[in-house]
C-alpha positions in Angstrom: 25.9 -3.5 50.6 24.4 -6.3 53.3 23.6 -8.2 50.5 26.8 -8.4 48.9 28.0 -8.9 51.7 26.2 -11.9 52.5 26.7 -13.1 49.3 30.1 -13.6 49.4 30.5 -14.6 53.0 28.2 -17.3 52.4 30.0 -17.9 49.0 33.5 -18.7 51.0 31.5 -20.9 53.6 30.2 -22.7 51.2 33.2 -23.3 49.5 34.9 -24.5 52.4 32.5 -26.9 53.3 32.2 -28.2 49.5 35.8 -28.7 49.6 35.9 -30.7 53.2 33.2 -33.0 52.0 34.5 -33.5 48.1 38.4 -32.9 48.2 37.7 -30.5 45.5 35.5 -26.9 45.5 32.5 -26.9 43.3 32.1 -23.3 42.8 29.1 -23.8 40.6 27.3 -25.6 43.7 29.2 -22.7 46.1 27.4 -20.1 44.1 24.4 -21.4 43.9 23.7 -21.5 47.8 25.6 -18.4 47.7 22.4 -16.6 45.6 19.8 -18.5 46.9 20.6 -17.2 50.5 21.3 -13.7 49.3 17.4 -14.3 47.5 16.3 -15.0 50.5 17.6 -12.5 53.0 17.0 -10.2 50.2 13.2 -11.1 50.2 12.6 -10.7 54.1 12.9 -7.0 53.3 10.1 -7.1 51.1 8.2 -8.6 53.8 9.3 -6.7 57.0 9.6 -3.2 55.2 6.8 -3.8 52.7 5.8 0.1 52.9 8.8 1.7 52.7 9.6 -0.4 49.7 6.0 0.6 48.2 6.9 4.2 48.8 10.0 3.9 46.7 8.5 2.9 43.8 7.0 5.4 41.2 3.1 7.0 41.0 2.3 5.1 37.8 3.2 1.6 39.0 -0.7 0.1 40.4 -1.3 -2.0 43.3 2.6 -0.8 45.1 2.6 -3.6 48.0 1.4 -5.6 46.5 4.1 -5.7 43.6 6.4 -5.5 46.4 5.1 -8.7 48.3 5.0 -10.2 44.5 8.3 -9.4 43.9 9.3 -10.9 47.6 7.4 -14.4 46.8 9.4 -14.6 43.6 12.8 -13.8 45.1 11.7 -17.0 47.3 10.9 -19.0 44.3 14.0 -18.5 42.6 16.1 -19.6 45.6 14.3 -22.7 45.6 15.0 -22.9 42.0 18.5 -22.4 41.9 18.8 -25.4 44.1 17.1 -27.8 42.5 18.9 -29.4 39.7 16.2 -30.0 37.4 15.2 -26.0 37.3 18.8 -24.4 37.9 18.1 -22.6 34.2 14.7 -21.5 35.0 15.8 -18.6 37.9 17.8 -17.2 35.3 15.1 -17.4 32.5 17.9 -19.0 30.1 
């Protein structure tokens, strides 16, 4: 719930503040930032509750934390990547 939460409160910031600087809202831009700081506050759990998260996961999966702390660094990568324009496609393996 948090993160959907932070998602769209960041969403309507972000909105706001596109709108003040550019007269008009660039949702696309809005959601961007929107997901990439939802990627990121997602991805401090995988870090700060990296054993929990491990013990969530099922017997066959090898190597737990450290799929977790993979699947943290790639959250981070994908933020980045959402906000650079050259490799907005690429987070979303389109």
């Amino acid at each position: 719930m948090k993160p959907l939460v932070v998602l769209i409160v960041v969403f309507l910031i972000a909105s706001g503040v596109t709108y003040f600087m550019q007269q008009e809202t660039n949702f696309n831009l809005s959601g961007r930032i929107a997901m990439s700081i939802m990627l990121l506050f997602t991805s401090i759990g995988h870090f700060k509750f990296t054993k929990g998260m491990a013990m969530m996961l099922p017997d066959s999966v090898p190597a737990k934390k450290q799929m977790v702390l993979l699947t943290g660094f790639i959250e981070i990568a994908a933020a980045i990547g959402l906000l650079i324009p050259s490799t907005i496609k690429l987070p979303a393996f389109y």
